[in-house]
C-alpha angles and dihedrals in degrees: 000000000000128000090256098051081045092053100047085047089051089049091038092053102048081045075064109037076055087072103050122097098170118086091209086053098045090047089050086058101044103057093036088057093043085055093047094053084044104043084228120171085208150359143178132210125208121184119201137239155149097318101030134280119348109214092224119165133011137179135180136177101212111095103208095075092023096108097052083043091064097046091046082070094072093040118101113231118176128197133193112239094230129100106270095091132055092245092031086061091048102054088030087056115023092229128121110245113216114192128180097190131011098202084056115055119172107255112252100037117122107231130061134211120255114211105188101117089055086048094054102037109026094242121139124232109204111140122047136196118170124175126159112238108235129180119234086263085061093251116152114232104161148329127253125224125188124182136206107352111213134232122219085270097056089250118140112259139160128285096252117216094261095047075057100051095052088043088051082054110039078043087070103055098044083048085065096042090047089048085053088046096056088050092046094060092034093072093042082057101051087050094060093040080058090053091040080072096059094033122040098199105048096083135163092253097046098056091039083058086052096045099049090037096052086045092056104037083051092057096042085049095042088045078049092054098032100254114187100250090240097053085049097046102045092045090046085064090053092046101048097049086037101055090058090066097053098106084037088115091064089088088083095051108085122248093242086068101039093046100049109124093200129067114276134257116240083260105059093039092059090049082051092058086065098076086071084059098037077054101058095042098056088062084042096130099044111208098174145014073277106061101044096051091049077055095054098046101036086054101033101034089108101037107112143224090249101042089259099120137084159294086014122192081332114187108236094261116108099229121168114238085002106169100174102096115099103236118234121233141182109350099003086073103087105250102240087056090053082057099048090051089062094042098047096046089050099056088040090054088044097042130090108237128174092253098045151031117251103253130237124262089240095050091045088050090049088051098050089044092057093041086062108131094359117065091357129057103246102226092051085050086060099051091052098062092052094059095041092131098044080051092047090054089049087062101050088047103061099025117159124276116207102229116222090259087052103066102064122203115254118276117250090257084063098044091054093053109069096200091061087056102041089054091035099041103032107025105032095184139261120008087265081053100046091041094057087049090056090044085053092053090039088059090043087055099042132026096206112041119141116205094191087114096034088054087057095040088043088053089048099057098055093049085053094049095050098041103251087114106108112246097020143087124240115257122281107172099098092193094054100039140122093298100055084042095062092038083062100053097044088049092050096050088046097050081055093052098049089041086053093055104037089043102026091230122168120222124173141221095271108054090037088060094047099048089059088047089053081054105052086048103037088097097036097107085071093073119087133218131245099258093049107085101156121113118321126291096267085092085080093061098108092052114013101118079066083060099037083057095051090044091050096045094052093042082057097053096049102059089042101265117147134258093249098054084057100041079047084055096050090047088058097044089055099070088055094079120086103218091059109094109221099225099056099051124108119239131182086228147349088251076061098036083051095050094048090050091055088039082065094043098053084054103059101043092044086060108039092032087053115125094233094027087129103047095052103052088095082064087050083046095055090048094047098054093049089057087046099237101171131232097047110095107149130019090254085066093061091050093047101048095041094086091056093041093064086028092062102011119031105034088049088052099046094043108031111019100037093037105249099287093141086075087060095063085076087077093057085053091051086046110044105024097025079238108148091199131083090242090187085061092041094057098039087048083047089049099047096044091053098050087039087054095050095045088059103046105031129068115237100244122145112303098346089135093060088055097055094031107118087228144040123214132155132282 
């Protein structure tokens, strides 16, 4: 290809990119565009924000990876803007970054290359270009990543300075088009975060699931129907900003109606079904393709398959329990509001509402299965079964964050009976449970924390911990499991908060982060690999926050996390085990030093304030004795020793070695429960008095303990 024949594609793309609304689709032609001046086999494009680099949209040509390429769409990866990474470096400097072969980095440079999607996929990195994407006000909005260039003969080569100099043109115009994009769909989401008052359940998340789910089950219907790549692409910009308008219509049903926690009288439904006609009649006078498809989907979103839907061939006169309108069925319903039916059932199936539990995968797959041909399109049925991982990652993307008016403090009734509190207040629930908590706290410390990367990591550990990590076994210790893992972390962000408000201490966004992230790792090393089949993970015991550091520092390099934030991680691991004496550790700083202390401390009360402590010793024991901790040879020797273990070593280490923090986490109760006690001091008092009293009274004789314990789990 000539100058000239560059040039007009250059011209004839940013003609097209003109004609985009949609940020998804932007970034799609962007980066196709970029491949194709650059004969690259891939490319990645990362925009940046608040907390880094978002790794935001990927292609590659290659098949084999394709299908990981287009969930990875919907996966948050999040990059520092320093030097320590190619595209870090980029945004941190300003400067293009040319690279011939990844696995073979000059010495001296600053950045490394992280090889966790080839890893992961097979695939193989050779070529690099990198160039940060700048508006003509100099304003970063991203960072470009190609990946292996391609000679005539389809062999891997290297991007040749011209090639760079079209891209770092071409690079200026798209960075113009991306930043229109993010307003675009910035104003689109402040008008659903308006609408999120009236209607709880119109949130920003759940529009952005619909959105992303009606765009992806359309092109795998159009690749099915051979549908030229411009038409599809060009529809698939409409779909996915007009789907987020498709409840728009609910601004004209009373709250009264849309908050009711309870189901709806005949009444109230039928006002409901309005919204579908208030929608409509807000894009009444259609002035563009727009328009007219925001139309379509706000008036047709609840017709079905079967004719069974509503509001039917309607009028044009609002009449309440009008039956007169014929209904529409199969082909008569507009194409993108087939799709957003779909769409729209399957979030709110999978979605957590007031008056319902979010329901399973498999549950939501039997349901559209059965809804074939009578609420669904068929065909769109069947497109969606072919993308259930990309959908799934949808799901895991824009999940729903509690805001700080949605989690409410417990009733009166709650706060006079102590067990309530003691389950409420200490144990919160299931790890999603416990997780949003942690988000919740993390809002009340820090006004602008982001949780794009703890969601992944989030999402990691419990992978890890069920065995779905590659290269690793799922857990086996039952004392140090899931469980103990998020009530440490939940321990460890609400020590931070209570030491926030009694000391006034500012922590930011960063060390917060990794200090959750030193949580959900500080017991890692207790996992085993796949290779390793010989006895459980408990064999570790003596050392395995050795291995929970190494664990945590590798995780970190390969999603593109830097080697401070691992070498962070390890300085708070450290103060976990309880042979390391506080005062003589190194830390990078005393914000770090601070964090690891809590981090101890966290560890300590999750365990021995913990509801069932007692009852599960006999599990620590088991572990103990496989990793051949001595002192310990029958279960009564657990129990008995227990007392003078907090008595001489853990009191000493919570109030004295680690400063006394744990005192601090009774202004997170205030706070946050309007619970004047220490409840982790409460339960572990509790804990200790009961064994001591047991110890004393009854004879050691076989399983004695398991007959006066308070609870019975099993062994």
């Amino acid at each position: 290809m000539n100058s000239t024949d560059i040039e007009t594609n250059i011209l004839r793309t940013m003609d097209n990119l003109q004609q985009l609304k949609d940020i998804n689709s932007i970034l799609d032609m962007v980066l196709l565009e970029a491949r194709k001046l650059a004969n690259a086999d891939a490319g990645t494009i990362f925009l940046a924000g608040q907390s880094g680099l978002t790794f935001n949209f990927v292609q590659s040509d290659t098949p084999a990876v394709n299908n990981d390429v287009i969930a990875s769409h919907y996966r948050y990866y999040t990059i520092p803007i320093d030097k320590t990474s190619i595209v870090g470096y980029c945004a941190a400097t300003g400067e293009q970054i040319a690279i011939d072969d990844a696995y073979d980095l000059p010495t001296g440079l600053p950045f490394t290359f992280n090889s966790f999607f080839d890893r992961k996929t097979g695939y193989r990195t050779k070529s690099v270009f990198a160039l940060p994407l700048k508006t003509l006000g100099n304003t970063l909005v991203g960072v470009l990543e190609l990946i292996n260039a391609r000679d005539g003969k389809n062999r891997t080569a290297s991007f040749s300075p011209e090639i760079r100099n079209y891209i770092a043109r071409f690079a200026g115009y798209a960075a113009a088009a991306i930043e229109r994009g993010k307003w675009n769909q910035e104003l689109i989401l402040r008008m659903i975060r308006m609408a999120e008052m009236h209607d709880p359940g119109e949130t920003a998340a759940h529009v952005q699931r619909v959105s992303s789910i009606s765009a992806e089950i359309y092109q795998q219907w159009a690749h099915d129907k051979n549908i030229a790549p411009l038409e599809m692409k060009q529809y698939s910009d409409l779909l996915r900003t007009a789907a987020m308008l498709h409840d728009v219509g609910k601004i004209g049903i009373p709250d009264e109606i849309l908050k009711k926690p309870g189901r709806l009288s005949e009444d109230e439904f039928e006002l409901v079904k309005l919204h579908t006609i208030y929608g409509a009649n807000l894009f009444e006078n259609t002035t563009s393709e727009l328009d007219r498809m925001c139309r379509e989907i706000a008036l047709n979103h609840h017709e079905r398959w079967d004719g069974s839907g509503y509001p039917g061939h309607y009028s044009g006169c609002i009449v309440l329990h009008d039956k007169s309108s014929s209904p529409k069925r199969g082909e008569e319903i507009p194409l993108a509001a087939r799709i957003v039916a779909l769409a729209d059932v399957f979030d709110a199936l999978a979605s957590k509402r007031i008056y319902k539990k979010a329901w399973s995968m498999d549950e939501i797959y039997a349901f559209i299965r059965e809804e074939s041909g009578k609420h669904f399109d068929p065909e769109l049925v069947d497109a969606l079964f072919k993308i259930t991982v990309t959908i799934e990652a949808i799901q895991e993307r824009y999940k729903d964050i509690p805001s700080s008016g949605s989690i409410k403090s417990p009733s009166l009734s709650a706060l006079n009976n102590p067990n309530i509190v003691r389950e409420q207040q200490l144990a919160c629930g299931c790890p999603d449970d416990i997780f949003k908590e942690i988000k919740h706290i993390a809002a009340m410390i820090v006004d602008d924390c982001s949780f794009d990367f703890l969601e992944l990591v989030f999402d990691n550990i419990q992978r890890i911990f069920n065995g779905e990590f590659p290269g690793y076994q799922a857990n086996n210790t039952s004392y140090h499991n899931l469980d103990h893992t998020m009530a440490v972390a939940l321990a460890l962000i609400r020590l931070v908060h209570g030491k926030h408000l009694r000391d006034r201490t500012r922590f930011s966004w960063e060390l917060i982060e990794c200090g959750i992230v030193a949580a959900f790792f500080h017991d890692s090393g207790l996992i085993q690999k796949k290779s390793d089949n010989e006895g459980t993970g408990a064999k570790y015991t003596r050392f395995h926050e050795e291995r929970s550091i190494l664990f945590v520092q590798e995780y970190l390099n390969s999603v593109g996390r830097t080697e401070l934030n691992g070498k962070r991680c390890a300085q708070m691991i450290q103060c976990t085990k309880l042979s390391n004496v506080p005062g003589s550790l190194q830390f990078e700083s005393d914000e770090v030093r601070l964090m690891g202390y809590i981090l101890g401390t966290a560890d300590i009360i999750a365990q021995m304030a913990d509801r069932v402590y007692l009852e599960r010793l006999p599990l620590l024991f088991d572990e103990l004795k496989e990793g051949g901790v001595p002192g310990y040879e029958t279960t009564a020797d657990i129990y008995q020793q227990t007392v003078s273990f907090f008595q001489q070593i853990i009191k000493k280490r919570l109030f004295e070695d680690f400063d006394g923090i744990v005192h601090a986490v009774l202004h997170h109760f205030i706070e946050r429960w309007n619970i004047n006690e220490n409840l982790y001091l409460k339960a572990m008092e509790n804990n200790i008095n009961y064994i001591e009293f047991l110890n004393k009274s009854y004879p050691m004789e076989g399983n004695f303990y398991r007959q006066y314990l308070r609870r019975q789990i099993n062994y």
